[in-house]
C-alpha positions in Angstrom: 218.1 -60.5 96.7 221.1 -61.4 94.2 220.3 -61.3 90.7 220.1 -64.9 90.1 217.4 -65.2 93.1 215.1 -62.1 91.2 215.8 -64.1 88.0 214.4 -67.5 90.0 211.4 -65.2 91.2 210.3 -63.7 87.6 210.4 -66.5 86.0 208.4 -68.7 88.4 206.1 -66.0 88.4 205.1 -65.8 84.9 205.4 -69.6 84.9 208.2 -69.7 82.5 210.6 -72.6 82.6 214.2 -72.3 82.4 213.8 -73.9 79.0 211.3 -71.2 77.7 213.4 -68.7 78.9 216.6 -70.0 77.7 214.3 -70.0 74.0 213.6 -66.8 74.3 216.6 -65.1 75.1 218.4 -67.7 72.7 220.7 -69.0 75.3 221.6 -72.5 76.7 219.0 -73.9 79.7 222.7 -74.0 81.6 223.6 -70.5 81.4 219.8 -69.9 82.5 220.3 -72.3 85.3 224.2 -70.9 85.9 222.7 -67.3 86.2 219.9 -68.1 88.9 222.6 -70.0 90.9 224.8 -66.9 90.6 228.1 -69.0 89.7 227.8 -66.9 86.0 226.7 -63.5 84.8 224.6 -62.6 82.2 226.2 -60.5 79.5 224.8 -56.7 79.3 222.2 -57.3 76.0 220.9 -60.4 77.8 220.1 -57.6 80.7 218.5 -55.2 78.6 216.4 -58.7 77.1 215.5 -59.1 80.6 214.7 -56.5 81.9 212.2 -55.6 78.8 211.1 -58.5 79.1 210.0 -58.6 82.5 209.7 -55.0 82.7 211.5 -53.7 84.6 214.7 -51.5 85.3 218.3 -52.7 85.4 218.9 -51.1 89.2 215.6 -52.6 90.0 216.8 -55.9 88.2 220.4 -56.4 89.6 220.4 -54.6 92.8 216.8 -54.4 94.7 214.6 -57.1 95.8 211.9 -57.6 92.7 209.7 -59.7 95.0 208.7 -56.6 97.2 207.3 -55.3 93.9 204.4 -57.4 93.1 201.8 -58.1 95.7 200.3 -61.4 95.8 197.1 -62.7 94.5 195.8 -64.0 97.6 192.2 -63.9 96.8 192.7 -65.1 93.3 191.1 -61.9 92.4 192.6 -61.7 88.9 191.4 -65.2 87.8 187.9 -64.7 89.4 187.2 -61.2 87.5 188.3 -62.7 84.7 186.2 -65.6 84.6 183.1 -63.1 85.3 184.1 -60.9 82.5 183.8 -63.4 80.0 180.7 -65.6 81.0 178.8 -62.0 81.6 179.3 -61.4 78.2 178.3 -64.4 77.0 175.3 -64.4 78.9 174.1 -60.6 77.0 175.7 -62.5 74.1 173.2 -64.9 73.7 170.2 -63.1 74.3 171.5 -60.8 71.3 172.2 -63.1 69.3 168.4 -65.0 70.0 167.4 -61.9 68.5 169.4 -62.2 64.9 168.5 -66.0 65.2 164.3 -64.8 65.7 164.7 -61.8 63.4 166.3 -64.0 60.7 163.2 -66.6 60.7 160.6 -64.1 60.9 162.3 -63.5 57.2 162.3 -66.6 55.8 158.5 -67.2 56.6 158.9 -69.9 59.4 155.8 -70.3 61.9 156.2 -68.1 64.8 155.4 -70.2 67.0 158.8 -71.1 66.6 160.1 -67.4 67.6 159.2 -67.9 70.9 160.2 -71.4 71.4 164.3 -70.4 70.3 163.7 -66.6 72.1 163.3 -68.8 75.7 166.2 -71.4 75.0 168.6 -68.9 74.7 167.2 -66.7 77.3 166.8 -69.2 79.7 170.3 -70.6 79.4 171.3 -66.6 79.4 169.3 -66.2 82.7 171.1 -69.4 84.1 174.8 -68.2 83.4 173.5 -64.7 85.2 172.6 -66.6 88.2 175.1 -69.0 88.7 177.8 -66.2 87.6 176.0 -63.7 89.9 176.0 -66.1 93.2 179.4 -66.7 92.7 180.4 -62.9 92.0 178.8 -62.4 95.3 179.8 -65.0 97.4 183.6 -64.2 96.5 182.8 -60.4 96.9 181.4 -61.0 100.7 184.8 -63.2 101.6 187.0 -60.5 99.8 185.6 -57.2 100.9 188.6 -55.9 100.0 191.7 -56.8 97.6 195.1 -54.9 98.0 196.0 -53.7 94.4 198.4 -56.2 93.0 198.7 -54.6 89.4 201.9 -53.2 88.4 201.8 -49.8 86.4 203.3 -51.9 83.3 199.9 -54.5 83.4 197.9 -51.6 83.7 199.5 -49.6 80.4 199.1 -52.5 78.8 195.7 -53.4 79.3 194.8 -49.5 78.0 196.7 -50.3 75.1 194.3 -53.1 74.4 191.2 -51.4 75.7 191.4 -48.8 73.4 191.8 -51.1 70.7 188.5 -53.4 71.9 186.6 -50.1 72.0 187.5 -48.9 68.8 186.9 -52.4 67.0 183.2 -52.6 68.7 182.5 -49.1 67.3 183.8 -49.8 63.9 181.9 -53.3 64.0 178.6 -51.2 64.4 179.3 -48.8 62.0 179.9 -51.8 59.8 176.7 -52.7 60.2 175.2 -49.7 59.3 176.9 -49.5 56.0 175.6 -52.8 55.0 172.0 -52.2 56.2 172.2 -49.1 53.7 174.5 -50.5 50.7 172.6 -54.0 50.3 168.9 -52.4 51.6 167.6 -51.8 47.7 169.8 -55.7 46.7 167.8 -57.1 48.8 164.4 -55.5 48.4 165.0 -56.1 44.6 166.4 -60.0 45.0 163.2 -61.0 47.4 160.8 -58.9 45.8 158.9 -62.2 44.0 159.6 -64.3 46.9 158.5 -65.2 50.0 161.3 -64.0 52.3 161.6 -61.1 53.9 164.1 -58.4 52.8 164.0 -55.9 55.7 164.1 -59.1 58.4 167.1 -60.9 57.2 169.1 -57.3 56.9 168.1 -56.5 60.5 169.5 -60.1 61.6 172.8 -59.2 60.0 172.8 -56.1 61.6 171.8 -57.2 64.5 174.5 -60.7 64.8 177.1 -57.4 63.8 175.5 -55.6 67.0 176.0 -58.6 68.8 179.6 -59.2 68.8 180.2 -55.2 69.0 178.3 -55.4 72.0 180.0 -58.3 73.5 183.7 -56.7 72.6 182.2 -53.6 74.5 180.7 -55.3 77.5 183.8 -57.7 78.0 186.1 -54.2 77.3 184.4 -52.3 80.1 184.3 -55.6 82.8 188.2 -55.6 82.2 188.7 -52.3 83.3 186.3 -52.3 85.9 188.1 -55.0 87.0 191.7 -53.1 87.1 190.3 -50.4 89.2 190.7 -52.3 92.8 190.3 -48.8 94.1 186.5 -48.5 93.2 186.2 -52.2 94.0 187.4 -51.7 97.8 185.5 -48.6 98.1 182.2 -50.1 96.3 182.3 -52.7 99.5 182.6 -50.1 102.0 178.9 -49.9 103.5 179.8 -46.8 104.8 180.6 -44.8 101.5 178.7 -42.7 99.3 180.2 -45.1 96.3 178.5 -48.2 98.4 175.4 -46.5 98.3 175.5 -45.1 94.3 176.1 -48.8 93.2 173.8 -50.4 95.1 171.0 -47.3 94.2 172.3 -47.8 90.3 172.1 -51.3 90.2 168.4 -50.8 91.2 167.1 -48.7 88.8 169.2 -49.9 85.9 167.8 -53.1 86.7 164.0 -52.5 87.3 164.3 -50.6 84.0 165.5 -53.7 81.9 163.3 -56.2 83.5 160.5 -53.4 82.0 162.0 -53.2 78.5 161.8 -57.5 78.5 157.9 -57.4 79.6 157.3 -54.4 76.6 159.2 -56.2 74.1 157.5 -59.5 75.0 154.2 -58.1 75.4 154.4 -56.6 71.7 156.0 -59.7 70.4 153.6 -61.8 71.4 150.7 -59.9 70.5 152.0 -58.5 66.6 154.3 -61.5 66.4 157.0 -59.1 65.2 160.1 -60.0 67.0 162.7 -57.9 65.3 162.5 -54.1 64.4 161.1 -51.8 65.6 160.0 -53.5 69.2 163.7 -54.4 69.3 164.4 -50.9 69.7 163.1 -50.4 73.4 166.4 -52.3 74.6 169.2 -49.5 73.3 166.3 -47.0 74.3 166.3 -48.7 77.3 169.7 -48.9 77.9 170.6 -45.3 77.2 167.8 -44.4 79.9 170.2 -46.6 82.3 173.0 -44.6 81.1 171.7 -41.6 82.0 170.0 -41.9 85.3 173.9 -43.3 86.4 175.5 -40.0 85.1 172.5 -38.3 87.1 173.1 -40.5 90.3 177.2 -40.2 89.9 176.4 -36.1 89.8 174.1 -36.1 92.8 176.8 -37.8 94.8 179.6 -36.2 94.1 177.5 -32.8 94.9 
């Protein structure tokens, strides 16, 4: 392909008009359209904007066929995962958050007849956006058992440039939140000591919106990355592979052990009416037992 036809390509690809592109590169929208039809040539620092650009090298740019680089989308892969990443997240998101909202009342005094009432509005909407999301996960992952990896080396650097910087933000968020359950603990315990509101309650619901969105960065970090790794995804859909059977065995416990962590924390709830700390707890306890028993089925595999 001629330069002006890899030009034509990019820019189509990345939905860029020859407008945009003659904004960005501060050139006329004729030299733009001049360069795809190859009558004109771009100068050499309009190359180099190019090619950073789009990146990509100049020999690569001028001389080779750019098209035989990228691999379509045919699946719609990209769009799907991405669509999954995010309503995943909100779905833990809102159970979270039903907890800050509970934990937060149970503070201010309200009947707790009330707790319950918001806990299952949330959590039922939550449930829905796991079911809907989940059928639809599945249903695309049984048409597309497997996906030829499409990402270029560039997408991928910079996605880990941005996943490092989710992960670090959701730590730091926590941490945050630790600080300001310690700094403002004796505040508030002095502030609400003659009143009817609850100091320890309404500091765990700031914590706990703080855990919330740290959580949420977290889960929607790790979805994205899953979602980069086509390799695992191809391999995870191979009913003949170990990796088939480790997710599917995972899945399973990590599962069964969360549905038991709702039931204890309901069963307590209901019976102390405490909805916040420290029944709240057996959900990270929880959770780290998940952890664990996938590092101990990822170690019994790959022995």
């Amino acid at each position: 392909m001629s330069l002006g036809e890899n030009l034509q390509f990019l820019r189509k690809k990345n939905d860029i008009t020859q407008e945009q592109l003659a904004e960005r590169l501060d050139v006329s929208r004729q030299s733009v359209s001049k360069w795809e039809s190859d009558t004109t040539y771009p100068e050499m620092e309009k190359l180099v904007q190019l090619c950073q650009m789009f990146h990509l090298r100049m020999d690569d740019l001028i001389q080779k066929d750019v098209s035989s680089i990228y691999v379509e989308d045919k699946s719609h892969y990209d769009n799907h995962m991405n669509i999954y990443s995010k309503m995943i997240t909100l779905g833990i998101a809102l159970i979270l958050f039903a907890f800050s909202v509970i934990t937060f009342m149970n503070g201010l005094g309200l009947q707790d007849e009330l707790y319950s009432v918001v806990f299952f509005i949330f959590l039922t909407i939550a449930v829905a956006i796991f079911m809907i999301t989940g059928l639809r996960h599945a249903d695309f992952q049984q048409k597309n058992p497997y996906i030829e990896n499409f990402y270029t080396e560039e997408e991928i650097d910079r996605f880990h440039k941005k996943f490092s910087i989710m992960i670090t933000t959701g730590v730091t968020i926590i941490f945050i939140g630790l600080i300001i359950m310690m700094g403002l603990e004796s505040v508030f315990n002095e502030y609400f000591r003659n009143t009817l509101f609850g100091a320890d309650e309404i500091l765990s619901s700031i914590f706990l919106l703080l855990i919330t969105i740290a959580v949420s960065i977290l889960v929607y970090a790790g979805l994205q990355k899953e979602k980069y790794n086509i390799k695992d995804y191809n391999t995870a859909h191979d009913k003949e592979s170990p990796e088939y059977k480790r997710s599917r065995l995972t899945a399973t416990i990590c599962t069964c052990l969360m549905l038991t962590a709702v039931i204890i924390y309901l069963i307590f709830g209901f019976s102390n009416g405490n909805w916040g700390m420290p029944y709240f707890v057996v959900f990270p306890v929880f959770g780290v037992g998940c952890g664990i028993v996938s590092v101990i089925i990822n170690l019994k595999f790959r022995n």
